[in-house]
C-alpha positions, 0 to 999 in steps of 0.5 A, a space after each residue: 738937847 732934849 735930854 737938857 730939857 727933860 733934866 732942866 724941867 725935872 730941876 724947875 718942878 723940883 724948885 716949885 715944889 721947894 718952893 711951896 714946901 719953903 712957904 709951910 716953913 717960912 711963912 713972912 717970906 710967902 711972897 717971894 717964894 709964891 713968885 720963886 715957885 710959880 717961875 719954876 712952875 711956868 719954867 717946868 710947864 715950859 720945859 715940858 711942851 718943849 720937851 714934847 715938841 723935840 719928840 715930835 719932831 724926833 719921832 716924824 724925823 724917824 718916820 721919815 726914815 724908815 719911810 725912806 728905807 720902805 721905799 727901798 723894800 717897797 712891794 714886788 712886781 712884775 714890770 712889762 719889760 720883765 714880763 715880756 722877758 720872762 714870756 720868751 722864755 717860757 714858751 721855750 717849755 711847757 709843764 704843769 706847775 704850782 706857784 705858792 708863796 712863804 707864808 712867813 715872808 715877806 708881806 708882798 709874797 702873796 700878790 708877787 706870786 700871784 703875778 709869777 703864776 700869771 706869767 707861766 699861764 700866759 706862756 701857756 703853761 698849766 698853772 695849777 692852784 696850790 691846795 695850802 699854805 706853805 712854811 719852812 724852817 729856814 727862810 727863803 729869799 728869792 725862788 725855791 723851785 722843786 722838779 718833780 718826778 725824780 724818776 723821770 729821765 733828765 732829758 725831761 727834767 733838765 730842760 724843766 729846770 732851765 727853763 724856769 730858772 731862766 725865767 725866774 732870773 729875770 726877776 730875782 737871780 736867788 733861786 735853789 732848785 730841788 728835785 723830788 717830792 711828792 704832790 701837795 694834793 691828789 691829782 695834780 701831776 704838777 712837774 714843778 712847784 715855784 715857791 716865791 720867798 721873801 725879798 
């Protein structure tokens, strides 16, 4: 419909403007064409604040929208129930261990993996700060997890894995689990690092 309107107002201005032309050319008719060419520049201007108002109506629709679809992909965090949840399962292990975020994902990462490093803390876990930021090649939707010391034996580093599986997966059951690496900073001994991605 706005699409009418626009080549309707683009007509009217093209009538007014024939009109004045039409004047220089006819000038015993200057009356009529006076009144032919101010109609069609009335009928433009009118056709131009119509036009605009369709826009706004379309453009707050669309902001509606995706307003609407935001909701869906509204911030991460943690609900009571899925604290509670994930406590108990923690307080099954116990490690060092580094939660960081994706720089390059989702907006509420940073907060959302400030409040995973809280869970571990409170389950008594030590949670140790991540010296930078931290980017991939690939993106990561969900949890990353690295279990340090590959040298270690498995009956350390397995239950270090459950463990943290199980608690992540009360929160998002996208988690790939690694096993190696070395510390991001000197001394931190950390057992595992917890990386939050993206929704």
């Amino acid at each position: 419909m706005n699409a009418a309107i626009k080549i309707g107002t683009i007509l009217f201005w093209a009538v007014g403007l024939g009109g004045e032309y039409a004047i220089q050319r006819w000038p015993t008719r200057k009356k009529l064409l006076n009144v032919i060419a101010a109609i069609a520049f009335g009928l433009a201007l009118l056709g131009e604040y119509a036009s605009y108002k369709l826009d706004v109506i379309q453009q707050s629709s669309l902001q509606a929208e995706i307003s609407a679809q935001g909701l869906q992909l509204a911030d991460r965090h943690i609900t009571p129930e899925q604290r509670t949840r994930m406590l108990d399962v923690l307080r099954g292990g116990t490690g060092r261990v580094a939660v960081t975020y994706l720089t390059s994902s989702a907006p509420d990462s940073q907060e959302y993996s400030i409040e995973v490093g809280g869970v571990f803390r409170d389950a008594d876990w030590t949670v140790v700060p991540h010296p930078w930021l931290t980017t991939m090649d690939v993106p990561v939707h969900g949890f990353a997890v690295t279990v340090r010391g590959k040298d270690d034996p498995a009956s350390k580093r397995k239950p270090l894995e459950t463990v943290t599986r199980n608690a992540l997966s009360v929160l998002d059951d996208r988690i790939v689990v690694t096993y190696g690496g070395t510390d991001p900073g000197p001394g931190m001994n950390l057992d595992l690092v917890v990386l939050v991605g993206g929704k």
